[in-house]
N, C-alpha and C positions, 0 to 999 in steps of 0.2 A: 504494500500500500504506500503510495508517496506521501511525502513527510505532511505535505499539506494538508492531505486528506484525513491523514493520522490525528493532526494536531486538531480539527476540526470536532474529533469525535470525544475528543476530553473535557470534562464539566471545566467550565472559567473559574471555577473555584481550586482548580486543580493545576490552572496553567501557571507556572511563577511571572512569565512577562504580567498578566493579570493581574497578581495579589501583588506583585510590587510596585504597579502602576497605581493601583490604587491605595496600597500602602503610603507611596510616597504626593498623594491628593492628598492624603488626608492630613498628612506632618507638614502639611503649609504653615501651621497657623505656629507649630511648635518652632519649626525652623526659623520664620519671621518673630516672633517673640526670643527664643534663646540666644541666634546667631548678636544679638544686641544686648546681651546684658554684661559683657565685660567692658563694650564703650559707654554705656548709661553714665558711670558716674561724669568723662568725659562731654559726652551730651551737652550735660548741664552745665559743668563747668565751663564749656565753654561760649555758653550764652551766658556766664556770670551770675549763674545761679550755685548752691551747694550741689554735693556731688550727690546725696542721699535723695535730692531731688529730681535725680533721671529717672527714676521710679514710674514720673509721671506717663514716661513711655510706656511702661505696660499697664498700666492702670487705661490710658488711653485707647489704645489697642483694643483690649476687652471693652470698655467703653460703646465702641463700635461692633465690634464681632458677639456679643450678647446678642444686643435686639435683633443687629441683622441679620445673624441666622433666621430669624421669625420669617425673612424672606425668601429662601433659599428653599425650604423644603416643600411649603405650601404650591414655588414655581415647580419644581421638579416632580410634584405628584400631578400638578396640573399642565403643563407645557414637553415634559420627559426629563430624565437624569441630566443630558449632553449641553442643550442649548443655554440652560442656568448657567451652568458650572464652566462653559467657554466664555459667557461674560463676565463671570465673576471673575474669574483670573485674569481676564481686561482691565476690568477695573480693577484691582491687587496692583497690576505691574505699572498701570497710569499713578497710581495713588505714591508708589515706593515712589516715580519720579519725582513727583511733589515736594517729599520726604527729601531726597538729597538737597535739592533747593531752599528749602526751609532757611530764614533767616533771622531764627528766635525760636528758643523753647516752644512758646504758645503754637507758634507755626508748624512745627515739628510735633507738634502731641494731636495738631486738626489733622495732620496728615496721617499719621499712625490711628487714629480714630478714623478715616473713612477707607485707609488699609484694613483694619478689622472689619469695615461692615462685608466687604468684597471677599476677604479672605475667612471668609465666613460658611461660602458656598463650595468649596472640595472636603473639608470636613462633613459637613451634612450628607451632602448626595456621596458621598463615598459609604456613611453607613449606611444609607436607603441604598445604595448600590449591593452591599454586602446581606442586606437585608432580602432585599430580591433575589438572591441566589440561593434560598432556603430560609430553615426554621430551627429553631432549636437549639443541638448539638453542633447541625451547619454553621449556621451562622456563627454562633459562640466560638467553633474552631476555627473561622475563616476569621472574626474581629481580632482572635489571639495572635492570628498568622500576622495579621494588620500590624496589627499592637507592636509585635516584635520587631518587626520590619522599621514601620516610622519612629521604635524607640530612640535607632540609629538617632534621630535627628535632633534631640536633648541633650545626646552621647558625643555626638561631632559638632554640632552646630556652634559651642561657646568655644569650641576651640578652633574650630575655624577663624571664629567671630577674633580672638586672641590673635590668631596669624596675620589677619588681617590689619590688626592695628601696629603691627609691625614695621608693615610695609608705608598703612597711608592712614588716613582718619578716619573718624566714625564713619563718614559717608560711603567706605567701601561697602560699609556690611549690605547697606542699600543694596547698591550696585549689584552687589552679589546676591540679592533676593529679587532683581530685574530677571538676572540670567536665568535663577530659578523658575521661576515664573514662566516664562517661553517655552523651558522645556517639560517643565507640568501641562502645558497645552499640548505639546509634540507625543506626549505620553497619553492622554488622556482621547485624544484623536485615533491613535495608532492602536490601542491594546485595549482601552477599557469601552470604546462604542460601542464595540460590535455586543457587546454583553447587554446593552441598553436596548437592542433595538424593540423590545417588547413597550418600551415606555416611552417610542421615538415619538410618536405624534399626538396631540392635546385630544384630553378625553374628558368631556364636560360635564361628566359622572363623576367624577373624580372631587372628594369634598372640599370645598375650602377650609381655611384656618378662622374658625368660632369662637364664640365664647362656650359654646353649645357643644364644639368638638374638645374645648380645653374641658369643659366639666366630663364628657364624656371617658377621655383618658385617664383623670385623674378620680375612675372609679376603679382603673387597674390597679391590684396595687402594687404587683411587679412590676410599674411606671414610675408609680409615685416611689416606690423602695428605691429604685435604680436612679431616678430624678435626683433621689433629694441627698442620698447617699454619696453621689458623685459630686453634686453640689457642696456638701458639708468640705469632701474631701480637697478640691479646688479651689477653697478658702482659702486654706493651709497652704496650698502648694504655691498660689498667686504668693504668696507671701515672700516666697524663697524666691522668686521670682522676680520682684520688684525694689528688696531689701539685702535680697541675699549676697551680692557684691558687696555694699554697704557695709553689711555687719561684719563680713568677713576681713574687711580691709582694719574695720574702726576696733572689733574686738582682739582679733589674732595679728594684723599687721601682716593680712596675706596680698601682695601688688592687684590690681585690678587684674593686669596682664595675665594674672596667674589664677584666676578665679574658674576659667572656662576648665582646666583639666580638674578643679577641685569638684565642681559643680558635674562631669561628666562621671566622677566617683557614682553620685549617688542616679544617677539621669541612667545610671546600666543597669539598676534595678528593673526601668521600665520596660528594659527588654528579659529580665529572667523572669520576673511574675506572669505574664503573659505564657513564657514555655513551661514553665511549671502548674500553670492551670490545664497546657494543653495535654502534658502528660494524665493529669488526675483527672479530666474529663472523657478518657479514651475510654475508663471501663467504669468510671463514677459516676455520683450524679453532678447533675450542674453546679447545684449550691453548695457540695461540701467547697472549692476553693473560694466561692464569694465567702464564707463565713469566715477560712482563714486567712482570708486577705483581712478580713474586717478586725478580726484579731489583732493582726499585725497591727493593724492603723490605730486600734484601739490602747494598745499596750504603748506603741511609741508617744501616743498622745499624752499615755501617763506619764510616762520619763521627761517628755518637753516642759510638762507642769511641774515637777520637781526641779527641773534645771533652771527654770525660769528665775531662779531668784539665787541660783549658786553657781559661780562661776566654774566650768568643766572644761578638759582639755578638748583641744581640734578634734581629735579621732573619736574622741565619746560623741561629740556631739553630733559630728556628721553621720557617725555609726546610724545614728536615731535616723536623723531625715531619711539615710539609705531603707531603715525599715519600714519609714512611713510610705516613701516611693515603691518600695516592695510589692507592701500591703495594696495600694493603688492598682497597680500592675495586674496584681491576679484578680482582682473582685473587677476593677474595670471593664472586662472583654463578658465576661458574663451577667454583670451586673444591664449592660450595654441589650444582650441579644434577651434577655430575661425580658425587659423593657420594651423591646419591641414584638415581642412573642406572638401576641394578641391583639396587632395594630396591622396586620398586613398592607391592609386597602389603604392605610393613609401613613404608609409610613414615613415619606416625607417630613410631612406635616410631626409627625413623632418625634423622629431627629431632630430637628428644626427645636422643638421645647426641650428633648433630652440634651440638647447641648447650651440651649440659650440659659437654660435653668441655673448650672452650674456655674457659667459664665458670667454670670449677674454676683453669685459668689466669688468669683476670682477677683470681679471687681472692686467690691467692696472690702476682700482682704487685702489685696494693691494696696487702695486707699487709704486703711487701714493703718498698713506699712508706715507709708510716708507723711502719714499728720500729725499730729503731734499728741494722741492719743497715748501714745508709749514715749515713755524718755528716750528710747534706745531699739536699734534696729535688732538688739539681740534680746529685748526684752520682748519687741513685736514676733520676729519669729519662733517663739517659744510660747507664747501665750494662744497663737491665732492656730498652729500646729498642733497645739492639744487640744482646743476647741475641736477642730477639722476631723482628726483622729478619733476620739473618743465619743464624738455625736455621731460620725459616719459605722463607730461600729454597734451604735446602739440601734439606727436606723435597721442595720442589717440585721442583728441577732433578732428583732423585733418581727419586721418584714418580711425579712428573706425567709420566711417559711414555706414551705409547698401548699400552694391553695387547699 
C-alpha cells in the first residue's frame, strides 16, 4: 500500500504531524506569556518604571485572553474549527507588531492585552479540536499527549526568552513570537485541517453562547469541578508568573538572565504529570490521577503556607512550586476531557468558558502579585500558591467523584 494511502487510514489522533501541530496551537498563549518573563523586569525599567512592575505584562495579557476566549469557541462551533483560528493568529502576529513598537509601558500592556484576546483562539479550538476526535479515555489521552508536547514550551521558552536578551532587547522576544506565529499558521493549514473538515462549513443549528447555555453547563458538575479546579489552580500559577522573576532576583539574588533555566526546573513538571496520568489511565480509571494530582497541589499549598512567613532555602522552595506544577500537570488533561465529556454539540462554546474561567483567575492573581496587597513578591507567591493549591484540591476530592 503507498505511504499515502497508508497514512490516510490512521485515526489523526494517532498521526504525530497531528498531535504536534496541535500541541504546538495550543502552547501559543504559554510561549507568548513565558518566552517574556526574564525581560519583564527590563520592560519596565526601561520605560522608568520598577522592575517588579513588568508584571503588568502578564497580568495584561490574560486581561485580554480571559474574555476573549468567550469569542473563539462560540465562532468555531458556529463558522468550523479552521476559519476562527486563521484569524486569530492574524490578529496575535499584527498585535506582537504593535508590541515591539510600543513607546511606554501603558502602550506595551494595550498591546499585550489585545495579543491575549487573539491569542486566545488556538488554545480553545485546539481543545474543541481534541474534543472532536472522541470521548473519554480518547480524548483525556490525546489532551495528555497535548499537554506533554506544549509543556516543551514553559521548559524552553524562558530560556530562549534569556538567549535572546543576550544578543538584543526585550523587543527580540516579540520578534520571535512574529516568527512563531507564521508558522503556527503553516502548521495548522498543513496537518491539522484536514481533521476539521466535519466542522468546515456554518451550521445554524449549532447553539450560540447564553446565559441559558452558561446555566445549562454549569448543571454538569464535571464542568463546574474541572472549571473551577483549574481556575483555583491558575491563580497560583499566574502568580509565579508575573512575580516570579521578581522574587527570585529580590529574595535569592538570582540575575534576571538566569531566571529562565531556574523557572524551566519547575515548567518540566508540566511535561511529566501529563505522562504519568497517561501511564495510570491505560488500565485505570480517569479520576484516580485527577485526585493525585489534587493531592499534590493540595499538600504543596500546605508547605507554601508554612513558608510564607519563614524564610527557606532556593531548592526547598522551588522543590514546592515543582510539586505544585506537578500536581497541575496530571489533574489538568483529565480534569480538561472530564469537563467536556457531556458537552459534545457545543463544545466550543465549553472550551471557550473552560479556559476563560480560569483565566479570569490568572488575572486576578497577576494583579495580585504586583499591588501592593503583599509587602513582598515572596510573601505574594507563597500566600496566592497555597490558596490555589489547597482550594483546587478541595474542589477535586469534593467533585471529582463518579456521578
Amino acid at each position: 500500500m503507498p505511504t499515502s494511502l497508508a497514512n490516510q487510514s490512521i485515526p489523526y489522533v494517532k498521526r504525530p504531524s497531528f498531535i504536534c501541530s496541535l500541541a504546538a496551537l495550543a502552547a501559543l498563549t504559554a510561549t507568548a506569556v513565558d518566552i517574556a518573563l526574564p525581560a519583564q523586569p527590563l520592560m519596565a525599567t526601561g520605560f522608568g518604571g520598577r522592575a517588579v512592575e513588568g508584571g503588568i505584562i502578564v497580568s495584561a495579557y490574560f486581561l485580554g485572553f480571559g474574555p476573549g476566549q468567550l469569542l473563539w469557541g462560540p465562532l468555531a462551533d458556529k463558522y468550523g474549527r479552521m476559519l476562527p483560528m486563521m484569524y486569530g493568529l492574524l490578529g496575535f502576529i499584527l498585535a506582537t507588531i504593535f508590541c515591539i513598537y510600543a513607546t511606554s509601558l501603558e502602550m506595551l500592556a494595550f498591546g499585550r492585552m489585545v495579543q491575549g484576546i487573539f491569542g486566545g483562539s488556538t488554545p480553545v479550538i485546539a481543545r474543541t479540536i481534541a474534543r472532536d476526535q472522541g470521548g473519554g479515555k480518547d480524548t483525556a489521552n490525546l489532551l495528555s499527549t497535548i499537554m506533554m508536547i506544549f509543556g516543551v514550551a514553559p521548559l524552553l521558552a524562558p530560556l530562549v526568552g534569556s538567549a535572546i536578551l543576550l544578543f538584543t532587547d526585550w523587543r527580540g522576544t516579540f520578534w520571535f513570537l512574529v516568527f512563531f506565529g507564521i508558522v503556527l499558521m503553516a502548521l495548522a493549514q498543513r496537518y491539522v485541517a484536514p481533521a476539521t473538515a466535519a466542522h468546515h462549513t456554518q451550521d445554524p443549528n449549532r447553539t450560540p453562547l447564553s446565559l441559558a447555555l452558561v446555566g445549562k453547563l454549569f448543571k454538569e458538575r464535571d464542568f463546574v469541578m474541572g472549571a473551577s479546579a483549574m481556575a483555583a489552580l491558575f491563580t497560583g500559577y499566574a502568580v509565579v508568573l508575573a512575580a516570579g522573576a521578581a522574587m527570585a532576583e529580590a529574595q535569592y539574588g538570582i540575575p534576571i538572565t538566569q531566571f529562565g533555566p531556574l523557572f524551566a526546573t519547575a515548567a518540566s513538571a508540566v511535561i511529566i504529570g501529563p505522562a504519568i496520568t497517561k501511564r495510570i489511565i491505560k488500565t485505570g480509571d480517569l479520576r484516580v490521577p485527577l485526585k493525585i494530582g489534587a493531592l499534590c497541589c493540595g499538600l504543596a499549598g500546605c508547605l507554601f503556607l508554612l513558608m510564607a512567613t519563614t524564610y527557606v532555602p532556593l531548592y526547598a522552595y522551588w522543590a514546592c512550586v515543582f510539586l505544585y506544577v506537578l500536581g497541575y500537570g496530571m489533574l489538568a488533561p483529565v480534569a480538561n476531557a472530564l469537563a467536556l465529556e457531556n458537552v459534545g454539540s457545543v463544545a466550543g462554546t465549553a472550551s471557550s468558558l473552560l479556559s476563560a474561567i480560569p483565566t479570569t483567575g490568572g488575572v486576578i492573581g497577576a494583579w495580585l502579585a504586583t499591588s501592593s496587597v503583599f509587602s513582598t513578591a515572596y510573601e505574594a507567591l507563597s500566600y496566592m500558591l497555597a490558596a490555589g493549591g489547597i482550594t483546587a484540591c478541595v474542589i477535586v476530592l469534593t467533585l471529582g467523584k463518579k456521578p
